[in-house]
C-alpha positions in Angstrom: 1.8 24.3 25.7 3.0 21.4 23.7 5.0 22.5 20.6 9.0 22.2 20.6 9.4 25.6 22.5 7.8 23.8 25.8 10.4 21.1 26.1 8.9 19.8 29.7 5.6 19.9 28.7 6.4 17.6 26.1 8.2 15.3 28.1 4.9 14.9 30.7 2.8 14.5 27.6 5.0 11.7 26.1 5.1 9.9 29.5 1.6 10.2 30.2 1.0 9.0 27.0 3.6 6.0 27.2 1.8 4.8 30.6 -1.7 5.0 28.8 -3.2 2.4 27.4 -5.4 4.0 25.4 -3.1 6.8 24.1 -0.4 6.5 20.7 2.9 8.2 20.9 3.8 9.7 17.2 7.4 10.9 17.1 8.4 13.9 14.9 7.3 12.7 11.4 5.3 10.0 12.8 7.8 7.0 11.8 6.9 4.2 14.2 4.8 1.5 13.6 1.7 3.4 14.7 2.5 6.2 12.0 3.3 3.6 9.1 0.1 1.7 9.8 -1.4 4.8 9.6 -0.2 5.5 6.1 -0.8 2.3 4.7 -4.4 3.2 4.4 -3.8 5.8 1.5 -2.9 2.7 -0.8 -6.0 1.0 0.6 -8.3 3.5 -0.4 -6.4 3.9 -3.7 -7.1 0.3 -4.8 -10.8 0.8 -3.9 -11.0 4.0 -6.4 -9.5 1.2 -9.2 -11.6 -1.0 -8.2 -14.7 0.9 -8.5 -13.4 2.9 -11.9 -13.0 6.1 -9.9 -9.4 6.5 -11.3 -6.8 4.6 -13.6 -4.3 2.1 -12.2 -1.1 4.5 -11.9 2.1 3.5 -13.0 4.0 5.1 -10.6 3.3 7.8 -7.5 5.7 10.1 -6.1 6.4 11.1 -2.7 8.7 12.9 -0.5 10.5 11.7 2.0 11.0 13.2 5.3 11.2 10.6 8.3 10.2 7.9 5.8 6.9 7.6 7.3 4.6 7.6 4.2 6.8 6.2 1.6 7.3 3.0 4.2 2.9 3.1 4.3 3.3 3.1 1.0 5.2 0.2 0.4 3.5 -1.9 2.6 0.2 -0.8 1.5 0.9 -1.9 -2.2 2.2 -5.2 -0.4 -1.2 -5.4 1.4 -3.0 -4.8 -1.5 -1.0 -7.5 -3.2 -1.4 -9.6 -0.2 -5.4 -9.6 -0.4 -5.2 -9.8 -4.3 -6.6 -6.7 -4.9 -6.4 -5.8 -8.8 -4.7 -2.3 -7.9 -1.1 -1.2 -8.5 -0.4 -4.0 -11.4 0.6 -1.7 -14.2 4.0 -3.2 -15.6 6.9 -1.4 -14.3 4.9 0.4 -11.3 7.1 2.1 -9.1 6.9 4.2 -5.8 9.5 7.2 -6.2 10.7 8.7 -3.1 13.0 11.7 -2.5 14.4 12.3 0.7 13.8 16.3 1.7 17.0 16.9 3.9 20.0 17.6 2.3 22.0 15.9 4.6 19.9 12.4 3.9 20.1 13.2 0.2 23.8 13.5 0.1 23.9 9.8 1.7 21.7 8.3 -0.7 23.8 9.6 -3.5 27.7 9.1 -2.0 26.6 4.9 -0.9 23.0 4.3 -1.7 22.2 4.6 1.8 18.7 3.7 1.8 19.3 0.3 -0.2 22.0 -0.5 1.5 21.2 -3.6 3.7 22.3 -1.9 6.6 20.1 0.7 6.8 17.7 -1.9 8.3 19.5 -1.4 11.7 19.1 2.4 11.6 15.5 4.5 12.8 14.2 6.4 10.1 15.4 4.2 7.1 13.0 2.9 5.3 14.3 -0.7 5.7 13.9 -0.4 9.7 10.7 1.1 9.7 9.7 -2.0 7.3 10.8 -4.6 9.8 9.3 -2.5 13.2 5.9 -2.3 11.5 6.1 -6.1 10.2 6.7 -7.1 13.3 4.0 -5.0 15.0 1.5 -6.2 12.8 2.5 -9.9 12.9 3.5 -10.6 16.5 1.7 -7.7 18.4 -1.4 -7.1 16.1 -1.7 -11.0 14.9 -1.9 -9.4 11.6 -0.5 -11.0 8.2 3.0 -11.1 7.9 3.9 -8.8 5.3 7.8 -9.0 5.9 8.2 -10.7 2.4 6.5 -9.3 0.5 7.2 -6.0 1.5 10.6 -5.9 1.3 9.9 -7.3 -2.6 7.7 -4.0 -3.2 11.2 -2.3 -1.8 13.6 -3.6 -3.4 12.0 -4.2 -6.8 9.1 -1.5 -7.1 10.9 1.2 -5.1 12.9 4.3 -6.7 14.9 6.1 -4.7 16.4 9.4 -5.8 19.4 11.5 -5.5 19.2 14.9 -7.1 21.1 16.9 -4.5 20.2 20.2 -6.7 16.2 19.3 -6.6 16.7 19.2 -2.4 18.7 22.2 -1.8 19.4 22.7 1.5 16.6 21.2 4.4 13.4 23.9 5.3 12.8 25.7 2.1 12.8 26.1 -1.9 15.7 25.2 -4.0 16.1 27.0 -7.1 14.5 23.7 -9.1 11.4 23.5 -6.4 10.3 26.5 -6.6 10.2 26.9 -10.6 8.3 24.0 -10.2 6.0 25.1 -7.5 5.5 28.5 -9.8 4.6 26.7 -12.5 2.4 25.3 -10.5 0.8 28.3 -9.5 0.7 29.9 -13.3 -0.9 26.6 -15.0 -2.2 23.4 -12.4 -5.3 23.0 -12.6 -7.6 20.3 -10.0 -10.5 18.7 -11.3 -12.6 15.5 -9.9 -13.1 12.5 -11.4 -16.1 14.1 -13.4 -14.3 17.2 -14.8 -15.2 19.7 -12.3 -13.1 21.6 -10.0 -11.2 20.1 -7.6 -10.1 22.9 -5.7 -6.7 24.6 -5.2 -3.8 22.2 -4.1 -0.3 24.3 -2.9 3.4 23.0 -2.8 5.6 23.7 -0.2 9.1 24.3 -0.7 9.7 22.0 2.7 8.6 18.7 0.9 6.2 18.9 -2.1 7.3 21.1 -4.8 10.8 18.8 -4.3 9.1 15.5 -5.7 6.6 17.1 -7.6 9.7 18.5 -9.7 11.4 15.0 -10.1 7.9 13.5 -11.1 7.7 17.0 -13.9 11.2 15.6 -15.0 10.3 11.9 -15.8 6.4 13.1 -17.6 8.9 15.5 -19.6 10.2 12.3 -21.2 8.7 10.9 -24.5 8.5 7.2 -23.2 6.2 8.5 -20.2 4.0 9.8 -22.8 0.7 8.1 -22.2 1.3 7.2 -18.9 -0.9 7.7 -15.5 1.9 9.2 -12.5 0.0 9.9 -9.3 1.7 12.6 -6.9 1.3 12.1 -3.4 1.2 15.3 -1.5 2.6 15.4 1.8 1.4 18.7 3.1 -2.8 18.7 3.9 -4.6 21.0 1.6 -6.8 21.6 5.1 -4.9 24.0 7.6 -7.6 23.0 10.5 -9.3 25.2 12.8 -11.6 25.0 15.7 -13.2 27.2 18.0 -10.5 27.8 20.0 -8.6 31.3 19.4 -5.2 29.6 18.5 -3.8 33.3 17.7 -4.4 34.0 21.7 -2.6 30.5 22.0 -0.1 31.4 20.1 1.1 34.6 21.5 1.4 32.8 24.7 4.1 30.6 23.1 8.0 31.2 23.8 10.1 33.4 22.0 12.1 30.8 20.1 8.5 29.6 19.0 7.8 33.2 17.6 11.0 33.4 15.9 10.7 30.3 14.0 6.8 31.4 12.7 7.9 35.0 11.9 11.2 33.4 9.5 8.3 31.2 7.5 8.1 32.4 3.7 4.6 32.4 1.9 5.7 32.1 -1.5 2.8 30.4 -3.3 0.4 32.4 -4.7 -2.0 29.8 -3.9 -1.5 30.1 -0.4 -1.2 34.0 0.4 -0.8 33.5 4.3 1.9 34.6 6.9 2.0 34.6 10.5 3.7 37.3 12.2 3.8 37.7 15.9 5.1 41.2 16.3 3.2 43.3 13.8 0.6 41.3 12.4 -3.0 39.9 13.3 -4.8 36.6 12.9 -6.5 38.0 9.7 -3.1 37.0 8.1 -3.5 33.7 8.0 -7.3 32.8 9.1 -7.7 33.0 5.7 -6.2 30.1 4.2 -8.0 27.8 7.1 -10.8 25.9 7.0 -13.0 25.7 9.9 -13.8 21.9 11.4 -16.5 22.9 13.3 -18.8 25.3 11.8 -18.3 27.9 14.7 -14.9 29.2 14.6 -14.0 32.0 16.5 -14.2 35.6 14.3 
């Protein structure tokens, strides 16, 4: 088994993996630069829905921050796309909003600034290191464009980085804020496609989404945002996967620290009515909210 319960199995898997040359090791989070390459396709695809009228030109798009991963694919995705001259992400005043999700990273950003701080560049899982690490993948290793400049202009100029310690609460679930915003949520979003129809149910986790979807509610709440377009990036898929393999069978195999962990997880949208329970529930718990992959998932 490979999850964090399996510690050894892990360890063969990474070093397997690191002697392949076919294989990609993503760490927890995925912040290397495999994982922010990765990323830096969403703002890609975005400037082709500009481009071809499918959506407005935001002025700003919120994101949570965990290991930095996206919000760095973000960043150097709008540099890419202002690399290439796309006409995407050229509202006046466009900004990426981050909020880091761990209470103890939150409390750093708001005691020194710690993510702006120049320093930051020599530490993993700042945004400034993972910018230089991918830059340098994708010039030197990659014979990519060097984005170095540029990116580090999207940072430091069209990058907002918050601090509301009450928003974060403490690291792994809801603060009070998050989940009146994720209620809310529940009682009055609404999903539609670009042509008015339904879009389907989207669901914010009190881990990461509901945290910066409450600091983007904050800033639509003010008059001068008004008439403006703010595009929410959600950090959790919408698609729980599942394949033809019985992953509850899988699952019961796993340790008991592994159980433990899975039995503490709240379900508290009403969106997402799904718990997994290793000791007095069943499968039908959860199937429920997954979607199968391969049209013939196991009943």
């Amino acid at each position: 088994y490979s999850t964090f319960g399996n510690k050894l199995t892990i360890l063969k898997n990474v070093m397997q993996a690191v002697w392949s040359k076919q294989a990609i090791v993503l760490p927890p989070g995925g912040n290397n630069p495999s994982g922010v390459l990765g990323q830096m396709g969403g703002p890609l695809e975005i400037s082709e829905q500009i481009t071809q009228g499918e959506m407005p030109d935001p002025d700003a798009i919120y994101v949570a921050m965990g290991s930095s991963c996206t919000i760095t694919g973000l960043i150097m995705g709008v540099a890419l796309v202002k690399y290439v001259n796309m006409p995407a992400f050229k509202k006046q005043g466009f900004k990426i909003h981050g909020l880091p999700i761990h209470h103890g990273f939150v409390g750093l950003q708001k005691r020194i600034g710690f993510y702006n701080r120049d320093f930051s560049k020599n530490i993993p899982l700042s945004i400034l290191h993972s910018i230089h690490s991918t830059c340098k993948t994708l010039r030197d290793d990659l014979r990519g464009p060097d984005l170095l400049e540029i990116s580090l202009f999207v940072f430091h100029n069209m990058c907002v980085i918050h601090d509301e310690v009450d928003i974060v609460g403490t690291y792994g679930g809801h603060s009070d804020k998050s989940r009146a915003a994720a209620d809310l949520f529940d009682r009055k979003g609404k999903l539609t496609d670009i042509y008015g129809e339904d879009g389907g149910k989207m669901w914010l986790c009190g881990h990461f989404s509901a945290k910066s979807y409450n600091v983007m509610l904050q800033d639509m709440e003010k008059i001068e945002n008004k008439d403006k377009t703010f595009l929410f990036w959600e950090t959790k898929s919408a698609v729980q996967p599942r394949s033809d393999d019985d992953e509850w069978i899988k699952f019961q195999r796993e340790p008991k620290m592994v159980h433990k962990w899975a039995n503490e997880g709240k379900a508290e949208s009403s969106l997402r009515e799904g718990k997994v329970d290793t000791e007095n529930g069943t499968a039908d718990d959860y199937r429920k909210i997954m979607t199968d992959v391969t049209g013939s998932a196991t009943k």
